[in-house]
C-alpha positions as a printed Julia matrix, in Angstrom:
153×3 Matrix{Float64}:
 -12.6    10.75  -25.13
 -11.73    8.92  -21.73
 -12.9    10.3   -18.45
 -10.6    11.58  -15.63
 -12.1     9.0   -13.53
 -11.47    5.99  -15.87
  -7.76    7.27  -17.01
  -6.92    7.47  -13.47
  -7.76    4.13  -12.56
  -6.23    2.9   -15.58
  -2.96    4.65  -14.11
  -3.07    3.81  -10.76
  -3.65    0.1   -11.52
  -0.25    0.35  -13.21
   1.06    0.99   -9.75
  -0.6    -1.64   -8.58
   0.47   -3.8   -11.23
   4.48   -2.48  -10.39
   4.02   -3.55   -6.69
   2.33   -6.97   -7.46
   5.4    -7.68   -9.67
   8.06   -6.65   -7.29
   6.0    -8.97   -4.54
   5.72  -11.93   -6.89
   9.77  -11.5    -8.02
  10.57  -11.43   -4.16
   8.86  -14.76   -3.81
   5.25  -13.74   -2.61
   2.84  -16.39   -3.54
  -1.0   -14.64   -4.32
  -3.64  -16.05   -1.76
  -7.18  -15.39   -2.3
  -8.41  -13.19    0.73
 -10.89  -15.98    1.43
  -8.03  -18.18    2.32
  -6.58  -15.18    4.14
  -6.25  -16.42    7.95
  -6.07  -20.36    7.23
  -2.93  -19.25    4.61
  -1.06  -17.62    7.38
  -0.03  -21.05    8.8
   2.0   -21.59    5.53
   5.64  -21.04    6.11
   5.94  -18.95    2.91
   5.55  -15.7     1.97
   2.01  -14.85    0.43
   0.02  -11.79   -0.13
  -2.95  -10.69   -0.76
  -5.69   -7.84   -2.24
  -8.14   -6.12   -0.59
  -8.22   -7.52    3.07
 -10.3    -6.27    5.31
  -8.09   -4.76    8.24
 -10.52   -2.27   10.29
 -12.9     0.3    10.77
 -11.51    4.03    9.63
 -11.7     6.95   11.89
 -15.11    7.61   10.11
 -16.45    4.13   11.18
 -16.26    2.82    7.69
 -14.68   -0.64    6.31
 -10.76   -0.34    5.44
  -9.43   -2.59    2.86
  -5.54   -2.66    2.47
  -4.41   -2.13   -1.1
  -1.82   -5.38   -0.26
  -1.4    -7.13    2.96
   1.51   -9.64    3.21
   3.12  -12.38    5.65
   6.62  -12.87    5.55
   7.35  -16.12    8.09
  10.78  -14.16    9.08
  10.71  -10.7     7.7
   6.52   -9.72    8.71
   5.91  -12.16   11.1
   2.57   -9.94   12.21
   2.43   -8.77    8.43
   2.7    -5.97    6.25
   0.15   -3.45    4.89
   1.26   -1.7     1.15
  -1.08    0.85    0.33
  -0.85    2.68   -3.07
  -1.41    6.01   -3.97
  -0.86    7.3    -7.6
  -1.65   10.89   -8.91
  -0.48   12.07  -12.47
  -2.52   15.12  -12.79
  -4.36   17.66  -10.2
  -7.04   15.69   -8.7
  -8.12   15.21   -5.17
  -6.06   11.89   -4.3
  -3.45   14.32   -2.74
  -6.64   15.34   -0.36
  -7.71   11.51    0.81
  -3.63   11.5     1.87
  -4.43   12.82    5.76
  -6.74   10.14    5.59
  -4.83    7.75    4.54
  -2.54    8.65    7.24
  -4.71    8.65   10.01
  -6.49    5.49    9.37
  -2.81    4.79    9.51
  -1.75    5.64   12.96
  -5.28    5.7    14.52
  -6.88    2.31   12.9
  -4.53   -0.18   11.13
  -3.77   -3.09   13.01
  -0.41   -4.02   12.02
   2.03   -1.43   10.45
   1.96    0.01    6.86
   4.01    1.54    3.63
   2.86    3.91    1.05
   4.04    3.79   -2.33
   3.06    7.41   -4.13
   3.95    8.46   -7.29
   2.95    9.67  -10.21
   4.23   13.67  -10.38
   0.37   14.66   -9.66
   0.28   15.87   -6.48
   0.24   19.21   -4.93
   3.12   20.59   -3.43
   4.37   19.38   -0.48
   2.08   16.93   -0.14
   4.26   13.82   -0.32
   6.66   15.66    1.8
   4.06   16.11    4.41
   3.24   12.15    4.43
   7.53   11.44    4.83
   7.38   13.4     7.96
   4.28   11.47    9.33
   6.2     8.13    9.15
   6.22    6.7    13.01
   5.77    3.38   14.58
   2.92    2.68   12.54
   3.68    4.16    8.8
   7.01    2.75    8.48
   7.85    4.66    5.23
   6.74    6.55    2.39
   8.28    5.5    -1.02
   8.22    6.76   -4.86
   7.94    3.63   -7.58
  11.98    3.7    -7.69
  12.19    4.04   -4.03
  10.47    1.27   -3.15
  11.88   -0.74   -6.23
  15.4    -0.26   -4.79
  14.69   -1.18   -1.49
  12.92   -4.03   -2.4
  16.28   -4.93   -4.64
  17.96   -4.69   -1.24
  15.86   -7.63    0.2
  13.99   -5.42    2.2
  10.55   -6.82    1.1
């Protein structure tokens, strides 16, 4: 029998899988985040996993789920954090978190992509109305997929 804690990693890395798809369709080339800062004088789009960005408001290391450079569209780049819940849990709980490292900590601006049908009520509705200058939007899976389909990304 699998464990919560395995399934939902299995299920969120689906998500993950979904957004790494949509970045490598829009023309995002994967960069190792070794190569991070030397990468960012390409004139391409690239991407990456797992970059360090910042401290979080409890003086811990934050690593963005995606970060990416766009020469024209995310000049100062991009942070895509994901966030998937299919069944109670307490990822719905890290979300003010999330959200404050946000607007307190990131250093450049940031979307979530949440999904997954898991989380308690109002909860996603409560991250929508915290998007500002710094969380520029809060999408589900299709959301995100048709704005990406609009050349957004």
């Amino acid at each position: 029998m699998e464990q919560g804690g395995s399934r939902a990693n299995r299920t969120g890395k689906r998500l993950e899988e979904f957004i790494t798809h949509e970045l490598e369709e829009s023309g995002y080339t994967y960069i190792d985040r070794m190569k991070w800062k030397i990468a960012l004088y390409l004139d391409q789009p690239i991407y990456t996993r797992q970059l360090f960005l910042c401290k979080s408001i409890y003086d811990t290391a934050v690593y963005g789920d995606f970060t990416l450079f766009h020469p024209k569209k995310y000049p100062d780049c991009l942070v895509i954090e994901s966030k998937w819940q299919e069944s109670s849990g307490s990822v719905d709980e890290k979300l003010p978190f999330l959200v404050s490292n946000i607007k307190e900590r990131f250093p450049i601006n940031a979307i979530v992509v949440i999904d997954g049908g898991g989380f308690k009520k109002g909860a996603i509705k409560w991250v929508q109305s915290q998007i500002d200058g710094k969380l520029l939007n809060v999408f589900s899976m299709s959301d995100f997929h048709k704005w990406v389909n609009k050349g957004n990304l």
